[in-house]
N, C-alpha and C positions, 0 to 999 in steps of 0.2 A: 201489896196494897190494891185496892178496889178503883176501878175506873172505868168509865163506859168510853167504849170506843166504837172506832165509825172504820169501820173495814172494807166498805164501799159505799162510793157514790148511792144517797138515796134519802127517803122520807125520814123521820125519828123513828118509826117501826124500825127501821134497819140495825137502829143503833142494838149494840149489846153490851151487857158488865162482867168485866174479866176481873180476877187477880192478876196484876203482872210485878214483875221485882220492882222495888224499892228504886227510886232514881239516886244517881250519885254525880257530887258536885263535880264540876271543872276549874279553873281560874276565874276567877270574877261572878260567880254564881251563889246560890242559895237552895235549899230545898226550903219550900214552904208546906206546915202542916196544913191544910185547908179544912177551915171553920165555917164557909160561907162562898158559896160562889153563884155571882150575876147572872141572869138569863136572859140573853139579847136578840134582837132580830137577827143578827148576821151572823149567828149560830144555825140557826135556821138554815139560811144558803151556804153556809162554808159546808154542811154535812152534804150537800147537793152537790158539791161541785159548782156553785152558781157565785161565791165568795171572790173577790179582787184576790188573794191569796187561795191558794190552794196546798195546803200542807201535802206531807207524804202516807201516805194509809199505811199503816193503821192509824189514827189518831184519837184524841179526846179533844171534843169542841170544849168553849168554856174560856172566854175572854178577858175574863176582870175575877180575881180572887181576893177574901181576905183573911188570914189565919196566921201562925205562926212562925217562925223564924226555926225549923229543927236542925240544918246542919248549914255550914257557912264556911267559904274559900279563909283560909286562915289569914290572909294576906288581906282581907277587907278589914277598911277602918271605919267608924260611925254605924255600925249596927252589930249587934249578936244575938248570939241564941236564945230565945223565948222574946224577943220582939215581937209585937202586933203590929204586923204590917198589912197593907193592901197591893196587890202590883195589877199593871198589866200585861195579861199573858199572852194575847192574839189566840191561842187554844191550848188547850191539857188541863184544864180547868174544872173538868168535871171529874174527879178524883180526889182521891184521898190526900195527894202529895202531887205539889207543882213543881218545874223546874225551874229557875228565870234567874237571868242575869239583874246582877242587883243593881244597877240604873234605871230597871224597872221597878224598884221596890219604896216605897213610901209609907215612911209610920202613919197609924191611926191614930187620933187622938185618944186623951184619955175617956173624954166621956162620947164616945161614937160605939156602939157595940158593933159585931161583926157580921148579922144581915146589912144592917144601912152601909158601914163601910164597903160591902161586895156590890151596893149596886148602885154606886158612887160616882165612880171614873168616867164610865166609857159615855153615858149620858149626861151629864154635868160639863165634860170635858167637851163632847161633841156642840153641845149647846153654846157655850162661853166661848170656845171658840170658832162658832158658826157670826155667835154676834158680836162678840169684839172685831174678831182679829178680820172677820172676812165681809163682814155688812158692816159695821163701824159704828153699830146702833149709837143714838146719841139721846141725851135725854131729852122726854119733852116730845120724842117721836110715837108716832103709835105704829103699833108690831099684832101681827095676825099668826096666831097658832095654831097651825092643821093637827089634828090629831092628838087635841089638848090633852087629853086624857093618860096618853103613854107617855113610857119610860125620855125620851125626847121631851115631849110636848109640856108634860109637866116641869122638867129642868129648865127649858125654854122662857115659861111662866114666869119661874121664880126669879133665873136670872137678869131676864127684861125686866122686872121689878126694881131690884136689886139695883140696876143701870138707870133705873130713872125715866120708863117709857111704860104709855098705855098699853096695854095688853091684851088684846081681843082673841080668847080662847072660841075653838070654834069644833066641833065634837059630834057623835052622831046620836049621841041622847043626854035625854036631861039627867039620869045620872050619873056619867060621866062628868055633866061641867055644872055641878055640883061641887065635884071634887077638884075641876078647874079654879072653881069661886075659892072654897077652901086652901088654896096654892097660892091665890092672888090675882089674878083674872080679873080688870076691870069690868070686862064686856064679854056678854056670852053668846053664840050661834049654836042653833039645834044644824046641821046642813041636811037633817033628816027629814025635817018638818018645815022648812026656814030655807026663804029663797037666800045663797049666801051674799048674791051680789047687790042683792037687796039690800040685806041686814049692815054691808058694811058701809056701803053708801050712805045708811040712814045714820050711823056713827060717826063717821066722819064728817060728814054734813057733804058731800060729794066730792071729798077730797083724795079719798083712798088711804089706802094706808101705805107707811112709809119701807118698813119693812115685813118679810112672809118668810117665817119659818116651816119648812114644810118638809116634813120624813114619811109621807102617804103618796102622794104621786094620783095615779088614776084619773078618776073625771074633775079632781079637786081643784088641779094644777092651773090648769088654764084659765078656772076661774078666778081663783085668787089671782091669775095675775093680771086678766082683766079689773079689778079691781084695785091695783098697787096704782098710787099717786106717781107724782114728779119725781124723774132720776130715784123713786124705788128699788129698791135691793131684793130680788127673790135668791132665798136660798135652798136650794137640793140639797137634800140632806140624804133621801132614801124614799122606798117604795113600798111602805109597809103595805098597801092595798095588793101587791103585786104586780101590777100593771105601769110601767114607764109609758109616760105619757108624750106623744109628739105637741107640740106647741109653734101656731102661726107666728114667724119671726119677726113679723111685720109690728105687732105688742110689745117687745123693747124697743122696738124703733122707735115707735109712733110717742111713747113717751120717754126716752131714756132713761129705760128703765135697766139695769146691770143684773143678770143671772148669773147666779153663784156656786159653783159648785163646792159642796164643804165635804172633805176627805177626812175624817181626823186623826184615823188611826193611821193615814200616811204623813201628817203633819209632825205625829209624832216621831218618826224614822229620821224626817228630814230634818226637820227643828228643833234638836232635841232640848237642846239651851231655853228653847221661846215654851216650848211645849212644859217642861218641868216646870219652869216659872208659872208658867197658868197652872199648873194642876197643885200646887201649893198656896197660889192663892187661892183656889177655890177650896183648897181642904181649912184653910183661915176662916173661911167667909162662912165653911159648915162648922167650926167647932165653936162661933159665933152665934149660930143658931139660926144663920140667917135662910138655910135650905133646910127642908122636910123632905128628904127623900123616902117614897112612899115603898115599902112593899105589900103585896096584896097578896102574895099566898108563898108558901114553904113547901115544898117538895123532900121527902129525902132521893139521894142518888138515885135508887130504882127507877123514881118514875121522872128522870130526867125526857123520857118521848112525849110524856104529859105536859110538862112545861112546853117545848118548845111546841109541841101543836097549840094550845093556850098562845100564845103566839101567834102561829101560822093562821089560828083560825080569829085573831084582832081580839078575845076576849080580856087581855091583859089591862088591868089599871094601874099604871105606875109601871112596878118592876116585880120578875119573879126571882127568889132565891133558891137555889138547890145545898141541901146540909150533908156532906160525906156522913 
């Protein structure tokens, strides 16, 4: 089978596409055919070395998959062969054929095809529970989204929606929160053109906002959190600007305000009971209609280095799929 793999520490140039053998199941396992696979920010650093995880080289980056069901541990019950499933794979995902233990594996519905199913999970999940489980969003609150625009930002959107809270999308051009507005975005910020602490002030009438989802980091951070109202919730999600941002501690003090860090590819490890439970409600809530997960461009496998620099270099709206 065909697979791009990462044989050292380095940029997406480095990566390369090999044939390697066919994988073969163990106990509790599946191979999955792969019809569709997600293209995420922490693709990007796991190929660096710069990942909370660090696989074993050689590897295939590629975190969230969706395709078929080709070989299956004979001793599983409640799935078989030629299922459409979706899983999450942490990496190997960029190939023809995945390996993964089937507690990772979740049917797709019938009417979801298999780009939207591939870039489903890892944003949808991260988002839902950034604001359930860890800000405790409540409806009736208003919620500020950095980097409304991406694969995060837009999940964020919808699911703050969905919960019952204002949404103040906030982006660095008017065609990105275009497509903010289109997601459901009560309230839009240029931060490119647009003082932000201005803008949210004048929204909230100088109240702030209640909670900050925030997957960019950089000079964004501190503002938004100068800006976050009473006992405010900021959440860390990630760094999509690159740059981790130091922040005066003295800003949660002054208003109790709670800094959040949200992990959720380890939430999944640890919780796996609470963690499946959300990720079925959320696949409910999309065969309902009620998320648009957006993709914005298709790659085949070759030019998986195109994707993730598309990425690296912020031009992504939504999510990118790569098609073996």
């Amino acid at each position: 089978m065909k697979a791009i793999l990462c044989k050292e520490w380095g940029p997406p140039e480095n990566l390369v596409i090999e044939n390697i053998p066919s994988l073969k199941i163990r106990k509790g396992e599946a191979v999955i055919s792969v019809m569709a696979c997600g293209v995420n920010f922490p693709d990007t650093l796991i190929i660096q070395g710069k990942y909370q995880f660090k696989p074993q080289l050689p590897f295939s980056p590629g975190g969230e998959v969706a395709g078929v069901i080709k070989e299956l541990d004979t001793t599983v019950t409640g799935m078989k062969i030629g299922d459409r499933v979706i899983a999450l794979t942490g990496w190997g995902g960029f190939a023809e054929e995945v390996l993964i233990p089937v507690d990772r594996i979740i049917p797709i519905p019938k009417n979801i095809d298999f780009n939207t199913a591939s870039v489903f999970l890892m944003t949808y999940g991260t988002s839902y529970h950034a604001l359930k489980h860890r800000a405790k969003l409540n409806s009736k609150e208003t919620l500020l989204v950095l980097g409304g625009s991406g694969g995060i930002g837009l999940a964020a959107i919808e699911i703050g929606k969905v919960m019952g809270a204002r949404v103040i999308a906030a982006a660095s051009s008017d065609e990105k929160l275009t497509i903010c507005k289109e997601h459901g975005a009560d309230e839009l910020i240029n931060y490119s053109t647009q003082n932000l602490r201005s803008r949210i002030s004048e929204i909230t009438d100088g109240q702030g906002v209640d909670v900050v989802c925030d997957p960019v980091g950089g000079n964004l951070t501190e503002l938004a959190l100068r800006s976050t109202g009473w006992k405010g919730r900021f959440l860390i999600i990630g760094f999509a600007s690159g740059v981790i941002p130091k922040i005066p501690l003295n800003l949660p003090l002054l208003k109790g305000i709670s800094v959040i860090g949200v992990f959720w590819s380890d939430f999944t490890r640890r919780e796996k009971e609470k963690s499946t439970y959300a990720l079925r409600e959320l696949i409910a809530l999309l065969e309902q209609g009620k998320f648009r997960p957006l993709v914005s461009a298709i790659y085949p496998l070759e030019q998986a280095a195109q994707a993730l620099n598309d990425i690296l270099q912020r031009r992504v709206k939504g999510k990118i799929v790569l098609i073996p």
